[in-house]
C-alpha positions in Angstrom: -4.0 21.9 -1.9 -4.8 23.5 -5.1 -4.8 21.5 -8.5 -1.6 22.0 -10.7 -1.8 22.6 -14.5 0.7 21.9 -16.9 4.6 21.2 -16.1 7.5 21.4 -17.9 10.6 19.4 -17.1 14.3 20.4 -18.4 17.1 18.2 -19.6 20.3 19.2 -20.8 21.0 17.2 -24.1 24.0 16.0 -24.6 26.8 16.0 -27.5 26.9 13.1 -29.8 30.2 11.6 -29.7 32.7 13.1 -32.2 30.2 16.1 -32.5 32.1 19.1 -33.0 29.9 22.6 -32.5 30.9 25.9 -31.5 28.0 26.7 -29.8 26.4 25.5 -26.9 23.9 22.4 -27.1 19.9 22.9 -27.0 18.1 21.7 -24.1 15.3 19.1 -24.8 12.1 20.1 -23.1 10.1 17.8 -22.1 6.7 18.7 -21.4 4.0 16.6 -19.4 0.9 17.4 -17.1 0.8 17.1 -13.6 -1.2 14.3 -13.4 1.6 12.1 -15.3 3.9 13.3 -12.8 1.2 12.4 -10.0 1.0 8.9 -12.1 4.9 8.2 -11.9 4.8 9.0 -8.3 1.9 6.9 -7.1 4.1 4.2 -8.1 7.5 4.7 -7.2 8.5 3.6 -4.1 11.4 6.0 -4.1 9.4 9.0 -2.7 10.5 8.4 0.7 13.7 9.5 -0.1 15.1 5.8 1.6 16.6 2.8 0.2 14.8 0.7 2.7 11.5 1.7 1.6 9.6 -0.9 -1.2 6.1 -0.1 -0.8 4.3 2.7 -3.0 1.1 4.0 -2.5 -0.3 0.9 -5.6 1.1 -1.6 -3.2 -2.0 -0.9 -1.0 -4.2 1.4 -2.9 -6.3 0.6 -6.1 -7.5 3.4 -8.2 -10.7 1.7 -8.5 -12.8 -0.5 -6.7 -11.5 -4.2 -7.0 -13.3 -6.9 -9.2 -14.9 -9.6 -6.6 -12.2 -12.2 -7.2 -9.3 -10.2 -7.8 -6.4 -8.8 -5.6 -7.4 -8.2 -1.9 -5.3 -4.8 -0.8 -5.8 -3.3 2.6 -6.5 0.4 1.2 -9.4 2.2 0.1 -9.9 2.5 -3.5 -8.6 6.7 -4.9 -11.1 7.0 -7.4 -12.9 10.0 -5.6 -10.4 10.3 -2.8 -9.9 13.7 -2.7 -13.7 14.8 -2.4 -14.4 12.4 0.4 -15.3 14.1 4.0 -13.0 11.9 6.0 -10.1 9.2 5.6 -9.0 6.0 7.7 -12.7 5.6 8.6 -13.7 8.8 10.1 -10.4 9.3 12.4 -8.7 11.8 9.8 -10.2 14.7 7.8 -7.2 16.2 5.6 -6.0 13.9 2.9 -2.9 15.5 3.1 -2.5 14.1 6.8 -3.7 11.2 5.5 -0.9 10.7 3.1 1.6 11.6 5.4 0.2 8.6 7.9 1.0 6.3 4.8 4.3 7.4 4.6 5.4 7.3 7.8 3.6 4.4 9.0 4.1 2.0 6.3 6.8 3.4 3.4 9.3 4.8 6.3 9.8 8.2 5.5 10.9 10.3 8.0 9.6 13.8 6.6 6.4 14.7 6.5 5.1 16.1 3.2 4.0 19.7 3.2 1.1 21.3 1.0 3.2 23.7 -1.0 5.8 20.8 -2.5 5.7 19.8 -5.9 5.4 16.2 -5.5 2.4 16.6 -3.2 0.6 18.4 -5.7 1.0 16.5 -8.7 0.1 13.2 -6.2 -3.0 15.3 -5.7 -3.6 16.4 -9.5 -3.2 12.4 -10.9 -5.8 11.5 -7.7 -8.3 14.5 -8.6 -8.1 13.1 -12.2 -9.2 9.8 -11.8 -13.0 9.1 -13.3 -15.4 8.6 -10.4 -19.2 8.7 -9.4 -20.9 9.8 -6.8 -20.5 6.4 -4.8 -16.9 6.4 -4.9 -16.6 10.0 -3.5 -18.4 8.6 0.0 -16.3 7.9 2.8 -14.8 4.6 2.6 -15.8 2.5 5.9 -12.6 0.9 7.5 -12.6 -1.3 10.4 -10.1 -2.2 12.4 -11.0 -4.1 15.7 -8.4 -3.3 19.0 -9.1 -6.5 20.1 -8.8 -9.1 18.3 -10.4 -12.4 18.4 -10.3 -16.3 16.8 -12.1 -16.8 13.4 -14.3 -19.3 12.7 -12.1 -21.9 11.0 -12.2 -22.2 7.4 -11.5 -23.7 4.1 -7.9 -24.2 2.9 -8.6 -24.2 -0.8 -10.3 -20.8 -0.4 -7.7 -20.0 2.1 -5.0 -20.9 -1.2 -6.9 -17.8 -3.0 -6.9 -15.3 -0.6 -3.0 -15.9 0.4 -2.7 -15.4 -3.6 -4.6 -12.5 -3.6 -3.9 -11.0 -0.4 -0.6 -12.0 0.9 1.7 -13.1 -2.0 2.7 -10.0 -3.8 4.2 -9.2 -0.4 5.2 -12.2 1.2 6.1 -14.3 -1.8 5.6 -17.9 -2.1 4.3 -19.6 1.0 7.2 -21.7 3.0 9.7 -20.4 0.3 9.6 -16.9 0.7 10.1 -16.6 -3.3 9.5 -13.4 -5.2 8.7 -11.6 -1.4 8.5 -8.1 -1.7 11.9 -7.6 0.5 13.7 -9.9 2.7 12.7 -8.1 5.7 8.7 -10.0 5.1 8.8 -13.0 6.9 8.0 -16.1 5.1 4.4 -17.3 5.6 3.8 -19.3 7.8 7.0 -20.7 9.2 8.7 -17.7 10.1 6.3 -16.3 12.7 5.2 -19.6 13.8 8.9 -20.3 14.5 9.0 -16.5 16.5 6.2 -18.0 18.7 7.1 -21.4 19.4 5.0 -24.1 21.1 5.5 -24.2 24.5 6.0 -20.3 24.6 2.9 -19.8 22.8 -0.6 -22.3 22.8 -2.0 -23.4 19.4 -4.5 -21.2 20.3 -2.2 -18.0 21.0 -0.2 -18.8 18.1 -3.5 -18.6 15.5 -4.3 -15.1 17.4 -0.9 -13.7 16.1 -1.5 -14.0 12.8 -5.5 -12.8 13.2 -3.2 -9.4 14.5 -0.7 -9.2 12.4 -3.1 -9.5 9.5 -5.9 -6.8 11.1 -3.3 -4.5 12.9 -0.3 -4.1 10.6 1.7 -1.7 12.0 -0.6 0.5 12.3 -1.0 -0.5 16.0 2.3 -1.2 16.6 2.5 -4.9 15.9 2.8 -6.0 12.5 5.8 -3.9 11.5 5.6 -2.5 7.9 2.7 -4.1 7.3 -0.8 -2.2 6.9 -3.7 -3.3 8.3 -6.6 -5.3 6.9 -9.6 -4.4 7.6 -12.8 -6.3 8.2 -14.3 -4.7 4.9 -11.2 -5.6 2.3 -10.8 -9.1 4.3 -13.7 -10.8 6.5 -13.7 -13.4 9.3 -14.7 -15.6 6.9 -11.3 -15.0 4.3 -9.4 -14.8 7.6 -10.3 -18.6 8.6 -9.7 -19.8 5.5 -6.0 -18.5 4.9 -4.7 -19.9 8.4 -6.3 -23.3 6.9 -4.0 -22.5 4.0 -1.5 -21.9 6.4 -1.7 -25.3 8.6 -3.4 -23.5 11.4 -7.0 -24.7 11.2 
């Protein structure tokens, strides 16, 4: 994908009211690089081209690598992206492809994007901007375990951070569901415990189906929307802890 250089963008200006000229109006150009248009787009969840869609890629990616105690989000810092050999811990080597995972996996798009579009390019140009160092142009490790298994039980007052830092912007509130990123995320923990009840479901059982909805998303065809944690952006340890947040010790 090569690197874009400067963009113009065209709008037709409009008449001020009671403006009478016999000649046609100027259009405004706006000019701007194509790493702003790369900046606008990293955020906008609009991309997708669907109204269903609320995620952007700065839901789940930071640009840099996360302070210790601030927000836990399940992708790999971008700073360096696009020199790295490999993506989604070794099992893709185009970022492109990469990319297009994201979009169809967790932001719903339907179409995948292709090399030659505009939008891809100027996503590219804002990534290939962004200061890095050698260490952040390494691959990023990211597991994911296929088989899941319980957690050492934790702390709930540590469990209290990570939900804040992990889960909230997302989910919302626990119990309440307030401020949740859309409707469609259930409310934490109620919901799913009520969509495994006891009976149906041991305490057990109903502790694993959070340890998989949290490490598989939907990436393995479990946890809907959601993208997967993996063991390096969330431990066993943080794991424990949030289902002590969450009443399930």
């Amino acid at each position: 994908m090569r690197r874009m250089g400067r963009m113009s963008f065209l709008f037709g200006a409009s008449l001020l009211a009671g403006l009478v000229c016999a000649c046609e109006p100027e259009p405004e150009i706006v000019e701007g690089s194509a790493e702003d248009h790369g900046e606008a787009l990293f955020s906008d969840p609009t991309i997708t081209g669907t109204t269903a869609n609320a995620f952007s890629c700065a839901t789940c990616h930071p640009t840099s690598k996360p302070a210790a105690e601030g927000p836990i989000l399940p992708g790999a810092p971008l700073a360096g992206v696009t020199r790295r050999a490999s993506y989604w811990g070794g099992m893709e080597v185009e970022l492109l492809r990469s990319m297009n995972h994201c979009l169809y996996y967790f932001m719903l798009s339907s179409k995948a994007w292709a090399a030659e579009e505009e939008r891809a390019q100027a996503l590219f140009a804002y990534l290939d901007a962004l200061p890095a160092g050698p260490e952040d142009e390494k691959e990023w490790p990211f597991t994911v375990p296929v088989q899941v298994t319980q957690v050492p039980a934790g702390d709930a007052t540590k469990g209290a951070s990570v939900y804040s830092r992990a889960c909230e912007s997302c989910h919302g509130e626990v119990k309440t569901g307030a401020g949740r990123l859309v409707a469609r995320a259930p409310v934490l923990p109620d919901q799913t415990l009520a969509e495994h009840p006891l009976g149906a479901y041991t305490e057990e059982q109903r502790r694993l189906v959070f340890v998989q909805k949290t490490r598989h998303g939907g990436f393995l065809g479990y946890g809907g929307q959601m993208p997967p944690f993996s063991l390096e952006v969330l431990s066993d340890e943080q794991m424990g802890d949030l289902l002590a947040f969450l009443g399930l010790p």
